[in-house]
Backbone atoms as SQL, in Angstrom:
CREATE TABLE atoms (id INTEGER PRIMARY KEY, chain TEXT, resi INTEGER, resn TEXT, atom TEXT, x REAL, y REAL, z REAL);
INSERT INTO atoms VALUES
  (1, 'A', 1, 'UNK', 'N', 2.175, 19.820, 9.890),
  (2, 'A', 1, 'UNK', 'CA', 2.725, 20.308, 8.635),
  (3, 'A', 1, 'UNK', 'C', 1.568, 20.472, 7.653),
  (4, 'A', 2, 'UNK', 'N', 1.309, 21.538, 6.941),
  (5, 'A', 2, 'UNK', 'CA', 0.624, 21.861, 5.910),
  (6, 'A', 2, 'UNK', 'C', 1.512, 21.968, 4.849),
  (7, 'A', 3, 'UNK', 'N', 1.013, 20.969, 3.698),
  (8, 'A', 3, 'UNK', 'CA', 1.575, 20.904, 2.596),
  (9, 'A', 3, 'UNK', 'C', 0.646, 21.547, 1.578),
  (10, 'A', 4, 'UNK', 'N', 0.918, 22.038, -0.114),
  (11, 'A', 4, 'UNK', 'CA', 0.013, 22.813, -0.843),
  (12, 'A', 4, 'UNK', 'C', 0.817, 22.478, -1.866),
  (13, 'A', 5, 'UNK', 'N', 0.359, 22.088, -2.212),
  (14, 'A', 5, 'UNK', 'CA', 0.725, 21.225, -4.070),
  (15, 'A', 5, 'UNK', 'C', 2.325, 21.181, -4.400),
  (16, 'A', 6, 'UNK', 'N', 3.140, 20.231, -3.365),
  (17, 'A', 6, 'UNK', 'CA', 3.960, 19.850, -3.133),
  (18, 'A', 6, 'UNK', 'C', 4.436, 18.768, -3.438),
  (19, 'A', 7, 'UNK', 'N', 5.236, 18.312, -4.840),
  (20, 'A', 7, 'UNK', 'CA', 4.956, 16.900, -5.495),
  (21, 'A', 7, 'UNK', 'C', 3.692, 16.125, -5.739),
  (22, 'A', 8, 'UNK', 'N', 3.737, 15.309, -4.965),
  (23, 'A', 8, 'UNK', 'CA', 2.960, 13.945, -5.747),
  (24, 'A', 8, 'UNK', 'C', 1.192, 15.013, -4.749),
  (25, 'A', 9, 'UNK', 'N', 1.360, 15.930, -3.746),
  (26, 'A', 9, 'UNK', 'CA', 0.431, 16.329, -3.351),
  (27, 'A', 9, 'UNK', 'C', -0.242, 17.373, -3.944),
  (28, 'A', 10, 'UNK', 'N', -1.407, 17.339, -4.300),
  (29, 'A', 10, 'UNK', 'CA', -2.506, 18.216, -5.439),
  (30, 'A', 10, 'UNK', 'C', -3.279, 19.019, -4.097),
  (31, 'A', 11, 'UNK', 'N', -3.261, 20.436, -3.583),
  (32, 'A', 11, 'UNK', 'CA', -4.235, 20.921, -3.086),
  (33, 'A', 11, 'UNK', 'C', -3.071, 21.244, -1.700),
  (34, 'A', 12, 'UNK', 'N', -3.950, 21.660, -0.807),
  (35, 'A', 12, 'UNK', 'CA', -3.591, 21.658, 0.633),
  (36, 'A', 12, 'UNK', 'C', -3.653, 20.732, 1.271),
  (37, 'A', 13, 'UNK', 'N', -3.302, 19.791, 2.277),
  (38, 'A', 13, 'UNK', 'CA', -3.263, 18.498, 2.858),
  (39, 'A', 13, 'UNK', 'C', -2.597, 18.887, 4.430),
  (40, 'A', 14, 'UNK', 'N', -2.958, 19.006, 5.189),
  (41, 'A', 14, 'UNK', 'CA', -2.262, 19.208, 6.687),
  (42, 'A', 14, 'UNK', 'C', -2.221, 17.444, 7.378),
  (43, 'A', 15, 'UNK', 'N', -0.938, 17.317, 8.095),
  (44, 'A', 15, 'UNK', 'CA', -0.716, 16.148, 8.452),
  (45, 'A', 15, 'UNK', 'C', -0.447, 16.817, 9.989),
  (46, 'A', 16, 'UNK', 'N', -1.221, 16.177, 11.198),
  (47, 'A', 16, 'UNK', 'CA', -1.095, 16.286, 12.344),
  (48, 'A', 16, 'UNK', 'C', -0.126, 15.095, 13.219),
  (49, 'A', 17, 'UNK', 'N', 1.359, 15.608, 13.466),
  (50, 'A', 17, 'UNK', 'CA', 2.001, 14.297, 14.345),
  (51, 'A', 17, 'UNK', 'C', 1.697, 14.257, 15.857),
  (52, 'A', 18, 'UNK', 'N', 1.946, 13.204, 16.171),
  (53, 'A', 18, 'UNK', 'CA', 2.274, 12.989, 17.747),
  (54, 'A', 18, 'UNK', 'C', 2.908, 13.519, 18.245),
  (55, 'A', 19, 'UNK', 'N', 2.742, 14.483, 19.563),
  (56, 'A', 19, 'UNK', 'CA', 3.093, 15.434, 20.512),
  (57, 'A', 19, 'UNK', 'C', 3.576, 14.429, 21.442),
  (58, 'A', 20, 'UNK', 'N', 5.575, 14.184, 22.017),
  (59, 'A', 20, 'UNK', 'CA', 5.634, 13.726, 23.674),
  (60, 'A', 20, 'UNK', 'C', 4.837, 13.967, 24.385),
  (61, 'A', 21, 'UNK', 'N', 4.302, 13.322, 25.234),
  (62, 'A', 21, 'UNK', 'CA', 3.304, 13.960, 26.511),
  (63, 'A', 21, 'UNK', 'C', 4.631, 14.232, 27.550),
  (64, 'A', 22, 'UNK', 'N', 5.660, 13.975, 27.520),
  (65, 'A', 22, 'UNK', 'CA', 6.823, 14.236, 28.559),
  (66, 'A', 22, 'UNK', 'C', 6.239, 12.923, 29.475),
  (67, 'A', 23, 'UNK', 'N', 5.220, 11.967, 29.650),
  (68, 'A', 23, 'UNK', 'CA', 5.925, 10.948, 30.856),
  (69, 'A', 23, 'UNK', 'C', 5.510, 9.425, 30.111),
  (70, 'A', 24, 'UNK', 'N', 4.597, 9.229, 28.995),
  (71, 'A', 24, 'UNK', 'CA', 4.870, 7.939, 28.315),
  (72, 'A', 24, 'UNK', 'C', 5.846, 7.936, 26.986),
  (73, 'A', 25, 'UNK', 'N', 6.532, 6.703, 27.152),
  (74, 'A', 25, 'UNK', 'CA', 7.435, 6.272, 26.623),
  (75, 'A', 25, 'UNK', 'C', 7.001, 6.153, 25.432),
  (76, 'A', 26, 'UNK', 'N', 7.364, 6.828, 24.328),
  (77, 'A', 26, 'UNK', 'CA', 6.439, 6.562, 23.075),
  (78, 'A', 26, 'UNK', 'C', 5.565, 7.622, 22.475),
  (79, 'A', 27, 'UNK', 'N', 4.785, 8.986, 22.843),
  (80, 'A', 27, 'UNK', 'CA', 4.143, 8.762, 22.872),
  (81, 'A', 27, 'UNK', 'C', 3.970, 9.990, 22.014),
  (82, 'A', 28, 'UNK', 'N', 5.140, 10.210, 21.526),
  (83, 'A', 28, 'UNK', 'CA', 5.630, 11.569, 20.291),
  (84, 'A', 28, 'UNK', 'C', 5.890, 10.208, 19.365),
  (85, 'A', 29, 'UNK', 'N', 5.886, 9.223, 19.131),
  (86, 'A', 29, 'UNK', 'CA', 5.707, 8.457, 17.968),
  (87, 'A', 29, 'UNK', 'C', 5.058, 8.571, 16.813),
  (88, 'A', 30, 'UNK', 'N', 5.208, 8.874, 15.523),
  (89, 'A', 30, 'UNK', 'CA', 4.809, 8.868, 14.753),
  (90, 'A', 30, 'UNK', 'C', 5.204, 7.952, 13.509),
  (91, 'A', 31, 'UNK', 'N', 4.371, 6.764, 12.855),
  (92, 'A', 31, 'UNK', 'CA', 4.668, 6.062, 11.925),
  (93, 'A', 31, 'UNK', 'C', 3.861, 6.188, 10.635),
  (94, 'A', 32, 'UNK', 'N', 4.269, 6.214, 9.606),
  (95, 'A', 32, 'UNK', 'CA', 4.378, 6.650, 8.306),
  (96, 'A', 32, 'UNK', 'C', 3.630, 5.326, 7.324),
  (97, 'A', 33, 'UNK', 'N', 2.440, 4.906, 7.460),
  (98, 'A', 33, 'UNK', 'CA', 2.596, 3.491, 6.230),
  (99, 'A', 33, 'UNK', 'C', 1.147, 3.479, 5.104),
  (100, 'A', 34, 'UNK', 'N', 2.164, 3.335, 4.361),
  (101, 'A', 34, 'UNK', 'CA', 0.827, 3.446, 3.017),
  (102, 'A', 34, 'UNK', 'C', 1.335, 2.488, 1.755),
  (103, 'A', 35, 'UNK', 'N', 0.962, 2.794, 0.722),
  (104, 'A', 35, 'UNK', 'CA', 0.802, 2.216, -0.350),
  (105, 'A', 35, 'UNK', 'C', 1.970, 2.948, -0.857),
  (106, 'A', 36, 'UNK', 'N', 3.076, 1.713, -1.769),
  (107, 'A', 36, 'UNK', 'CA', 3.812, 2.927, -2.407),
  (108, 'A', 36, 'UNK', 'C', 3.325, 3.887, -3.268),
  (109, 'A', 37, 'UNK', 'N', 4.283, 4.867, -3.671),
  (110, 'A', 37, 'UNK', 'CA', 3.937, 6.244, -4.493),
  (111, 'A', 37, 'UNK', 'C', 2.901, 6.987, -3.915),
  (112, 'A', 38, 'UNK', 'N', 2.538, 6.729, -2.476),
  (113, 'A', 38, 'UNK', 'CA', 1.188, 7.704, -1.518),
  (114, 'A', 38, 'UNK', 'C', 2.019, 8.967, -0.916),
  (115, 'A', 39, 'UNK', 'N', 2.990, 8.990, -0.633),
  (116, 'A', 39, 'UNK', 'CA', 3.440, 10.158, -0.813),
  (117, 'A', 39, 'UNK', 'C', 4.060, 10.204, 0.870),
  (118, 'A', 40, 'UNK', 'N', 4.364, 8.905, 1.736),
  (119, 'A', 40, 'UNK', 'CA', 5.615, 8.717, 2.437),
  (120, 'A', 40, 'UNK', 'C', 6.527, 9.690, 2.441),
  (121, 'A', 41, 'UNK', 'N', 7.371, 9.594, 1.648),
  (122, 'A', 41, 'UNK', 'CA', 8.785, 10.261, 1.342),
  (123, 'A', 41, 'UNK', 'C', 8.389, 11.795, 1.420),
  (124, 'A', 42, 'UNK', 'N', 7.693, 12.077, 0.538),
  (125, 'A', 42, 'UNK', 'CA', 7.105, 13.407, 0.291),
  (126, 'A', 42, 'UNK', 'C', 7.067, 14.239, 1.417),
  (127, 'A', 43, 'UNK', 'N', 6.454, 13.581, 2.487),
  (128, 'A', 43, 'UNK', 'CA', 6.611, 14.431, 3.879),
  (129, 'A', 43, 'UNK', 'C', 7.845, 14.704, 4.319),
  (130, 'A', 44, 'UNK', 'N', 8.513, 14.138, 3.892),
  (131, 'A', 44, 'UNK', 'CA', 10.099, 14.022, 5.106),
  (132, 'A', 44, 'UNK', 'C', 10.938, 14.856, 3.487),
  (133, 'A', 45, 'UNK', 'N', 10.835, 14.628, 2.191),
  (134, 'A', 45, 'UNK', 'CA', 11.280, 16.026, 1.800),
  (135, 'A', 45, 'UNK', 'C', 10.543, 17.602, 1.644),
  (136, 'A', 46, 'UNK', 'N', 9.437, 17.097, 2.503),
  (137, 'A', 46, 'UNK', 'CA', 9.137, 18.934, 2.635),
  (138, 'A', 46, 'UNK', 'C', 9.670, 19.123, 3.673),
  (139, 'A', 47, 'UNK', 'N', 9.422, 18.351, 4.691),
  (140, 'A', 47, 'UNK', 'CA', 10.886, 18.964, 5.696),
  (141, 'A', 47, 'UNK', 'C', 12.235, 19.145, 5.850),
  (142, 'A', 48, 'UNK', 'N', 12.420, 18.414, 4.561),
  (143, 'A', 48, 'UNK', 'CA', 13.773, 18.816, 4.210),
  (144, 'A', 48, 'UNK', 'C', 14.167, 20.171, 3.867),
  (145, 'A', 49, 'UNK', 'N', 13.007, 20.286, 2.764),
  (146, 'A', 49, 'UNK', 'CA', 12.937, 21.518, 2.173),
  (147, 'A', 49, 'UNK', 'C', 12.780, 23.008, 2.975),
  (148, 'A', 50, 'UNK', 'N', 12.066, 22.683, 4.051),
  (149, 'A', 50, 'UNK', 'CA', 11.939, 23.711, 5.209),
  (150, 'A', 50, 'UNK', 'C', 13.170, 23.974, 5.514),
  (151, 'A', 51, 'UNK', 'N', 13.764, 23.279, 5.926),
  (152, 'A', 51, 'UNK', 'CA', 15.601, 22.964, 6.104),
  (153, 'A', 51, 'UNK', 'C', 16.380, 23.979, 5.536),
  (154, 'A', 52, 'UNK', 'N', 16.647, 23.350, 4.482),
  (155, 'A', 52, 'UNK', 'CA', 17.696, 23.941, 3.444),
  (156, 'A', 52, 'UNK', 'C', 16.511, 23.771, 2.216),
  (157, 'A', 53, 'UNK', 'N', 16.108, 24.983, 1.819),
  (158, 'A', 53, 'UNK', 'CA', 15.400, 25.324, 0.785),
  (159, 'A', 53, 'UNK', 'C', 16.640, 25.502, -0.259),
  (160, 'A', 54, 'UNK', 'N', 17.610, 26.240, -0.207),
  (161, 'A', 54, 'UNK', 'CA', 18.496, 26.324, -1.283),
  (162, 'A', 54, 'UNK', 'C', 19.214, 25.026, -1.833),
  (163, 'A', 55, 'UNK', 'N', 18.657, 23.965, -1.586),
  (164, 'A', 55, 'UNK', 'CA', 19.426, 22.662, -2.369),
  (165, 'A', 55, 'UNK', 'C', 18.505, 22.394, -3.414),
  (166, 'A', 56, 'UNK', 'N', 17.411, 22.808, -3.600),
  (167, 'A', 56, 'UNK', 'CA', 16.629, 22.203, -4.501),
  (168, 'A', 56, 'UNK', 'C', 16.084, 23.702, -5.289),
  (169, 'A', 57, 'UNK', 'N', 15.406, 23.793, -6.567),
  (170, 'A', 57, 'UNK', 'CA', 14.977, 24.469, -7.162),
  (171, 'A', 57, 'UNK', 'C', 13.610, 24.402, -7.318),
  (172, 'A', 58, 'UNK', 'N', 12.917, 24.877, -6.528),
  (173, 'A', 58, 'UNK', 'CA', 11.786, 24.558, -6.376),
  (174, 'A', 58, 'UNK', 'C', 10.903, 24.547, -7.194),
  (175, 'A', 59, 'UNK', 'N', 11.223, 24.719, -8.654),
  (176, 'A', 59, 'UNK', 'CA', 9.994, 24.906, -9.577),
  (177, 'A', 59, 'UNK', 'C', 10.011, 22.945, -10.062),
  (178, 'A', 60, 'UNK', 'N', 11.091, 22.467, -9.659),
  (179, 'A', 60, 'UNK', 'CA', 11.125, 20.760, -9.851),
  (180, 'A', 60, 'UNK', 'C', 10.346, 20.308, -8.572),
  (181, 'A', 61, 'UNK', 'N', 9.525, 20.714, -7.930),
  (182, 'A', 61, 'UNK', 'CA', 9.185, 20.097, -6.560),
  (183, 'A', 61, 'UNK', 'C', 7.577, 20.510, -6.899),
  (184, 'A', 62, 'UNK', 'N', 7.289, 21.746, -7.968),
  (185, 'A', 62, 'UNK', 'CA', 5.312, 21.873, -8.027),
  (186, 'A', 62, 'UNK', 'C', 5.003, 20.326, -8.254),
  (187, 'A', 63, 'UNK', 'N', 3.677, 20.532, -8.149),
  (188, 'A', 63, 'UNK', 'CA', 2.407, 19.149, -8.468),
  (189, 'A', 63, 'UNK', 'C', 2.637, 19.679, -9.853),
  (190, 'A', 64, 'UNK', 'N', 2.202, 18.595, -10.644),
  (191, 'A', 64, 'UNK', 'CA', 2.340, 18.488, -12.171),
  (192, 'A', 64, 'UNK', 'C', 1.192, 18.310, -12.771),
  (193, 'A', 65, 'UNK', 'N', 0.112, 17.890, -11.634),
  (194, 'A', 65, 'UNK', 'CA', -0.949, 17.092, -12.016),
  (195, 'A', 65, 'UNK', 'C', -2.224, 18.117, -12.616),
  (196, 'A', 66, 'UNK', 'N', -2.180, 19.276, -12.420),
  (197, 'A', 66, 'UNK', 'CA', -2.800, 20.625, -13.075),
  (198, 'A', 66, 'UNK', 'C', -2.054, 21.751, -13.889),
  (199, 'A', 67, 'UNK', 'N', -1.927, 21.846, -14.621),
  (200, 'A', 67, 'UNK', 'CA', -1.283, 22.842, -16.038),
  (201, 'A', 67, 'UNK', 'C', -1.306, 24.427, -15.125),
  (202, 'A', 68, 'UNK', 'N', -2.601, 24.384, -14.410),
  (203, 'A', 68, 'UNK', 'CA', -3.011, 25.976, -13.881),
  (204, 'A', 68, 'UNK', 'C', -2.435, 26.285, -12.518),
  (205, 'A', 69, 'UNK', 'N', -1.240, 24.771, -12.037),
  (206, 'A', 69, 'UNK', 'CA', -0.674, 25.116, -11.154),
  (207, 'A', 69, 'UNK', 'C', 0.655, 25.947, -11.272),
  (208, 'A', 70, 'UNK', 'N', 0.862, 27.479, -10.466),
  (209, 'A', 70, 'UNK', 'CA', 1.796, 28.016, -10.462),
  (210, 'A', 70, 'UNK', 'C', 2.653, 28.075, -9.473),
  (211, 'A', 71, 'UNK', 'N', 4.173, 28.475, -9.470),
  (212, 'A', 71, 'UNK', 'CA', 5.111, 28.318, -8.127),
  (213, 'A', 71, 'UNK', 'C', 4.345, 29.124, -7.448),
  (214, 'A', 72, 'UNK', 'N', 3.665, 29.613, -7.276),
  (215, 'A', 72, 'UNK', 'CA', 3.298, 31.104, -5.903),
  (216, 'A', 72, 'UNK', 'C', 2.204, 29.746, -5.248),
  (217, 'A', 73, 'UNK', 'N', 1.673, 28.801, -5.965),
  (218, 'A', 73, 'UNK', 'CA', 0.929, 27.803, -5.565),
  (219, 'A', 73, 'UNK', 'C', 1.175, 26.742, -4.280),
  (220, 'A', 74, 'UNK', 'N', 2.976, 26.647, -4.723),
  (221, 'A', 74, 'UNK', 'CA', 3.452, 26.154, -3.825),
  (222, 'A', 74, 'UNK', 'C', 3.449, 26.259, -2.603),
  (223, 'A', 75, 'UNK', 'N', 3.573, 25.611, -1.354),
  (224, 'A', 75, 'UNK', 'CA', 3.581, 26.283, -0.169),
  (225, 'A', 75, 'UNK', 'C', 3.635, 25.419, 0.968),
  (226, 'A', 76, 'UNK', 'N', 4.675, 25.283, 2.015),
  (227, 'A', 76, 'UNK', 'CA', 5.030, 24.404, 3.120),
  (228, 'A', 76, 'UNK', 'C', 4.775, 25.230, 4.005),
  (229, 'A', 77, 'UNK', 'N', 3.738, 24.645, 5.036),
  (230, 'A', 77, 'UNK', 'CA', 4.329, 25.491, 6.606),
  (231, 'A', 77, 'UNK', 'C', 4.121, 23.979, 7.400),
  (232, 'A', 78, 'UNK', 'N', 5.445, 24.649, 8.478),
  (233, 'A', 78, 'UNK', 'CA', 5.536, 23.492, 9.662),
  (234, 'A', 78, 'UNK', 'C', 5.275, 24.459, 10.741),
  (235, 'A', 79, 'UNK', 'N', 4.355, 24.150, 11.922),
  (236, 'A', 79, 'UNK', 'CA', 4.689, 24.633, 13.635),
  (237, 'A', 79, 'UNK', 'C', 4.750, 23.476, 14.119),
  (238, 'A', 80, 'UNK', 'N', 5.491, 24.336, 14.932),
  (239, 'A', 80, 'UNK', 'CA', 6.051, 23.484, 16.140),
  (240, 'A', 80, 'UNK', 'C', 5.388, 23.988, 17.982),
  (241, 'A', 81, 'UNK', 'N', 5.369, 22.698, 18.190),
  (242, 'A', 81, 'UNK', 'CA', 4.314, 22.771, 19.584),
  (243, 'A', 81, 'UNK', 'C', 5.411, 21.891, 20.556),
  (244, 'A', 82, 'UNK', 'N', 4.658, 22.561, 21.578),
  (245, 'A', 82, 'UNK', 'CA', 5.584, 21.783, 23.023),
  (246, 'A', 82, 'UNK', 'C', 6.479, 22.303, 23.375),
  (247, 'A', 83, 'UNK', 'N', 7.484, 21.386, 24.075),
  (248, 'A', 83, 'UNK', 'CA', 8.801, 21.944, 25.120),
  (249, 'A', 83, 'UNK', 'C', 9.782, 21.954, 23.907),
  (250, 'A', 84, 'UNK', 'N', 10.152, 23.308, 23.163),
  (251, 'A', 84, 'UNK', 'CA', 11.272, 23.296, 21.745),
  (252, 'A', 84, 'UNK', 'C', 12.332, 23.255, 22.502),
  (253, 'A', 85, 'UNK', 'N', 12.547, 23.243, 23.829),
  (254, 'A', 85, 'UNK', 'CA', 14.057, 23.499, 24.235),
  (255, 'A', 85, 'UNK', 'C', 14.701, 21.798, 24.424),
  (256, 'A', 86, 'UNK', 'N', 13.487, 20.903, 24.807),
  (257, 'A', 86, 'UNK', 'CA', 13.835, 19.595, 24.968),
  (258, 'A', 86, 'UNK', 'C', 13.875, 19.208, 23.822);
């Protein structure tokens, strides 16, 4: 997932998860741990947002933290890798 000044996130930030290998148990695991307000949550509502974009208004979801940030600033992409049918 590439995130781009998406709440509490200032800039572009790409987060790489764990891929199943299809034969260890585990091994698409991915765990989440930081400091509060590091921006946890944040990931799992940009994928929300990928989701159903129409529940939220996205000009409440820019970074706040630069004046010269604009909505066109904004910007989520997710791919997806591997077996999508499993």
């Amino acid at each position: 997932i590439d995130i781009n000044n998406f709440k509490g996130y200032h800039g572009n930030h790409s987060i790489n998860f764990n891929i199943p290998d299809g034969n260890t148990e585990g091994s698409g695991l991915n765990i989440l741990v930081g400091e509060n307000n590091s921006g946890k949550s944040t990931v799992f509502e940009a994928l929300e947002f990928i989701k159903d974009s129409t529940k939220k208004d996205p000009s409440t979801l820019l970074n706040k933290s630069d004046p010269a940030i604009i909505l066109n600033d904004l910007s989520i992409e997710v791919t997806y890798t591997g077996n999508l049918t499993n």
